[in-house]
C-alpha positions as CSV (number, residue, x, y, z in Angstrom):
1,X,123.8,97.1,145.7
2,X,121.8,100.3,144.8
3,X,120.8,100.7,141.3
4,X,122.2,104.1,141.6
5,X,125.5,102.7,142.9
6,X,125.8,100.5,139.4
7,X,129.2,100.8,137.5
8,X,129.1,103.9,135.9
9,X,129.9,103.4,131.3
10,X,132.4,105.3,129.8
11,X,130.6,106.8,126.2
12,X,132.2,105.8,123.4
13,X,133.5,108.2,121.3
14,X,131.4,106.9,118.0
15,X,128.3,107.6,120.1
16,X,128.9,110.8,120.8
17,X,129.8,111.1,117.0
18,X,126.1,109.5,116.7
19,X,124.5,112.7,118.8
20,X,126.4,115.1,116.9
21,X,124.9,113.7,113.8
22,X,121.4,113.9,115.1
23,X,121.5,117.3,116.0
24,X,123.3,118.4,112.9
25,X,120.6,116.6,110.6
26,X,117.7,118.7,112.6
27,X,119.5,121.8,112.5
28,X,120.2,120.9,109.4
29,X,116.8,121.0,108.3
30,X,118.1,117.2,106.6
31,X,115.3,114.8,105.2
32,X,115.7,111.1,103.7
33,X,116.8,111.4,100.5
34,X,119.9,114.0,101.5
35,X,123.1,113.0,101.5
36,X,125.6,113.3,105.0
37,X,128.7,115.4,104.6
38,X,132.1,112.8,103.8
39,X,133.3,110.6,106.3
40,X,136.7,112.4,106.1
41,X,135.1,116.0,106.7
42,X,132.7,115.0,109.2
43,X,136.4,113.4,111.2
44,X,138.1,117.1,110.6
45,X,134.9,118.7,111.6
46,X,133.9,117.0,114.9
47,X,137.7,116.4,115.8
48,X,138.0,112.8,116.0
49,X,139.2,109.5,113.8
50,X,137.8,109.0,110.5
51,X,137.1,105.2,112.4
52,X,134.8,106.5,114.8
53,X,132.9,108.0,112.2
54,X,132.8,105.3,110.1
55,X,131.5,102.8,113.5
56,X,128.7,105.4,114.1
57,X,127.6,105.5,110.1
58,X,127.6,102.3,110.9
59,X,125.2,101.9,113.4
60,X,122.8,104.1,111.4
61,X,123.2,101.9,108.7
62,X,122.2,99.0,110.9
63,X,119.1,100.9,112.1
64,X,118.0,101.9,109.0
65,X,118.5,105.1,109.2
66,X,120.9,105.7,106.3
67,X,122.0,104.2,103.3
68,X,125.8,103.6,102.7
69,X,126.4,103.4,99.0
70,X,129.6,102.5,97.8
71,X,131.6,105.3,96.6
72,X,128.8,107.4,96.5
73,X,128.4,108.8,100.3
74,X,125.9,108.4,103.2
75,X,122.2,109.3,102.4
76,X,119.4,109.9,105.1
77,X,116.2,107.0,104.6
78,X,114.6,109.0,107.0
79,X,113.7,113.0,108.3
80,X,115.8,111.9,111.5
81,X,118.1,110.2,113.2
82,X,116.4,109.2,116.0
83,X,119.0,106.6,117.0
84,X,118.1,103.4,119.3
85,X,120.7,103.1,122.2
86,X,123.6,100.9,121.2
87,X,122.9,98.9,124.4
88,X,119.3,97.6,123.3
89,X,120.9,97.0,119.6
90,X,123.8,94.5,121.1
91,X,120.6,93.1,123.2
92,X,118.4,92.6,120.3
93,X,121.2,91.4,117.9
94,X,122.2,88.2,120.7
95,X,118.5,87.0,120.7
96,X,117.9,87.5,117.2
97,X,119.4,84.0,116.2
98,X,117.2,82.2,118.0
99,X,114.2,84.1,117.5
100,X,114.8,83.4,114.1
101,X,115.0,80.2,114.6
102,X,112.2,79.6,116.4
103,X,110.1,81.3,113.2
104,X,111.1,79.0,111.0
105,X,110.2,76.1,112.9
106,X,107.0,77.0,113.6
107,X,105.9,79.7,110.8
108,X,107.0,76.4,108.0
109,X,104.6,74.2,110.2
110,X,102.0,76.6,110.0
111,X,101.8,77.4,106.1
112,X,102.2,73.6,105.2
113,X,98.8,73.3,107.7
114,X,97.1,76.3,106.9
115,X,97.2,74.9,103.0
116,X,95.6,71.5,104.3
117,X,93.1,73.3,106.8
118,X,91.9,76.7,105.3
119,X,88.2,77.7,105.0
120,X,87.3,80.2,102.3
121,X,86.8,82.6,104.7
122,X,90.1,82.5,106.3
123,X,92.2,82.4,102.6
124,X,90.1,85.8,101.9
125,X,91.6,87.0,105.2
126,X,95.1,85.8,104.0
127,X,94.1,87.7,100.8
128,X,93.3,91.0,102.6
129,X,96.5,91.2,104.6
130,X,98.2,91.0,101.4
131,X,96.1,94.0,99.8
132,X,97.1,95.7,103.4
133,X,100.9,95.2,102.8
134,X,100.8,96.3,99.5
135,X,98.6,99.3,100.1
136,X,101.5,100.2,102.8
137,X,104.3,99.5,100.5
138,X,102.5,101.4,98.1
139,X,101.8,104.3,100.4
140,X,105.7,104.6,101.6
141,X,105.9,102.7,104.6
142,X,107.6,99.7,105.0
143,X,104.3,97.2,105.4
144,X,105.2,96.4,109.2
145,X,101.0,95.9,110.1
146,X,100.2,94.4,106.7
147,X,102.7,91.4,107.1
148,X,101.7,91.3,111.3
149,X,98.1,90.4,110.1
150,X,99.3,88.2,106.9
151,X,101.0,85.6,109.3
152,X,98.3,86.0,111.7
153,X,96.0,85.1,109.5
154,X,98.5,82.3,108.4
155,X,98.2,81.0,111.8
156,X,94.5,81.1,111.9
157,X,93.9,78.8,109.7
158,X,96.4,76.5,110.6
159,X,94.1,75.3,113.1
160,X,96.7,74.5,115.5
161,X,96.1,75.6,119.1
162,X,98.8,74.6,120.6
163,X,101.4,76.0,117.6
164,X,99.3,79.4,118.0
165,X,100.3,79.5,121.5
166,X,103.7,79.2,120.5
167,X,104.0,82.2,118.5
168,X,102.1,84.2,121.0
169,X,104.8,83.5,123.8
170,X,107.0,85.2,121.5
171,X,105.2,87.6,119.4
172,X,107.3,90.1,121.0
173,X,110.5,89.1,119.4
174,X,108.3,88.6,116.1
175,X,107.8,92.1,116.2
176,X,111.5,92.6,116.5
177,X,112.8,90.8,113.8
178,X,109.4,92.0,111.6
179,X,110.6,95.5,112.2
180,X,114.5,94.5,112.1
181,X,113.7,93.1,108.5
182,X,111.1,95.6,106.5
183,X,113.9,98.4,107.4
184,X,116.5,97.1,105.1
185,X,116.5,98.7,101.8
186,X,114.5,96.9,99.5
187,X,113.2,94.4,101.5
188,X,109.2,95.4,101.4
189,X,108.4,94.5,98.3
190,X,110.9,91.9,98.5
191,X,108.6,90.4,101.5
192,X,105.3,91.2,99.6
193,X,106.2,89.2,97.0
194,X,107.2,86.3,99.2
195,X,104.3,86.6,101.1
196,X,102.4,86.6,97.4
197,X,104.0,82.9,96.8
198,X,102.9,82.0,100.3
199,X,98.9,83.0,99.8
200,X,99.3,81.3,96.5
201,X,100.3,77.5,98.0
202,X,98.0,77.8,100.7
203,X,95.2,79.0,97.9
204,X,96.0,75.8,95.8
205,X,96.4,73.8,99.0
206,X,99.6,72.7,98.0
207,X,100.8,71.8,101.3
208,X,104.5,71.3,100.4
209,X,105.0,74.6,98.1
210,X,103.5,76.4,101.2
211,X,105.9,75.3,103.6
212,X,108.8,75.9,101.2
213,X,107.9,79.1,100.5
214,X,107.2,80.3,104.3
215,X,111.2,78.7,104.9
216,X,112.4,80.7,102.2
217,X,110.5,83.6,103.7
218,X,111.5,83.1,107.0
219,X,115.5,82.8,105.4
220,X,115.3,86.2,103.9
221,X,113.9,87.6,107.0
222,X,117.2,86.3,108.7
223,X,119.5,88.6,106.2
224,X,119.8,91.7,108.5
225,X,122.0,93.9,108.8
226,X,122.0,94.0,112.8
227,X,123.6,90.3,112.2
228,X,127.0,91.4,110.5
229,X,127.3,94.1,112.7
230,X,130.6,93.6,114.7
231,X,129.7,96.1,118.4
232,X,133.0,98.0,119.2
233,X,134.1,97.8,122.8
């Protein structure tokens, strides 16, 4: 059948809640830091449930775009809400699991190697990525090419082909669950510090310490927000 021809999707009514709220934060003039009207007056406002309000919130919450704090309102983490079709969200939060997975397996094999196998040279590039992701953090952002290049540089000096392969074939979902993870609040220098532990095994070559701090990691990486998120039909 055509593609044009394809069933057609009835909006939901929280994601046209979700569009109101973007244009209402640019017209707005709204930046992070400001807080969102009440749940209950932004239901009387736009003319629908307090419930559908509360399922978009939550979507920006999963995104990253807000932060929901209890009993004290909805504030804006960034100048927009720029919001990431619910479609590619359900998408992303199915193939998470295993991407997650897969990261562990390999990442944990990787530090415990790269702590038996590292040159000099290739601990200083560990040690630079590190700087990188804390010059980010540091800077306001959330570290995203600072941690790409500290487990690259983890993988380096694994000196294992064939693993390196591995994580190339799905450095695309690496990105995803990179990007998924640095945009919950607090997690940066949560991960800078874990990746601090990391450079510190494989600097001592302390093969086992490595590998149990790249699981651990890997484990905090896992604790999304995408993954409690319950899609409404």
């Amino acid at each position: 059948m055509s593609e044009a021809l394809r069933p057609m999707v009835k909006s939901r009514l929280y994601e046209q809640v979700l569009e109101r709220l973007r244009a209402y934060v640019s017209e707005a003039g709204l930046s992070a830091g400001d807080k969102l009207p009440a749940e209950r007056d932004l239901a009387a406002s736009l003319g629908v449930s307090r419930a559908s309000v509360k399922q978009a919130i939550v979507v920006l919450e999963v995104q990253g775009l807000v932060e929901a704090r209890h009993g004290g309102g909805t504030y804006l983490v960034r100048d927009t809400l720029d919001v990431e079709p619910v479609e590619q969200l359900v998408e992303r939060r199915k193939r998470l699991p295993e991407v997650l997975e897969a990261r562990e397996a390999l990442e944990t094999k990787l530090a415990e190697l790269a702590a038996e196998r590292r040159t000099d040279a290739e601990l200083e590039d560990i040690r630079q990525a590190l700087d990188y992701m804390r010059d980010e953090i540091a800077g306001g952002e959330n570290g995203v090419e600072g941690d790409r290049r500290f487990h690259a540089a983890v993988t380096a000096a694994a000196h294992s082909s064939l693993l390196a392969d591995f994580m190339k074939t799905i450095a695309a979902q690496i990105t995803e669950s990179r990007t998924e993870s640095l945009r919950q609040p607090g997690r940066p220098s949560r991960s800078l510090a874990q990746h601090t532990a990391i450079y510190e095994a494989i600097a001592a070559s302390d093969a086992k310490k490595a590998a149990a701090a790249m699981r651990k990691h890997v484990r905090t990486v896992a604790k999304v927000r995408l993954l409690t998120w319950v899609p409404e039909d």
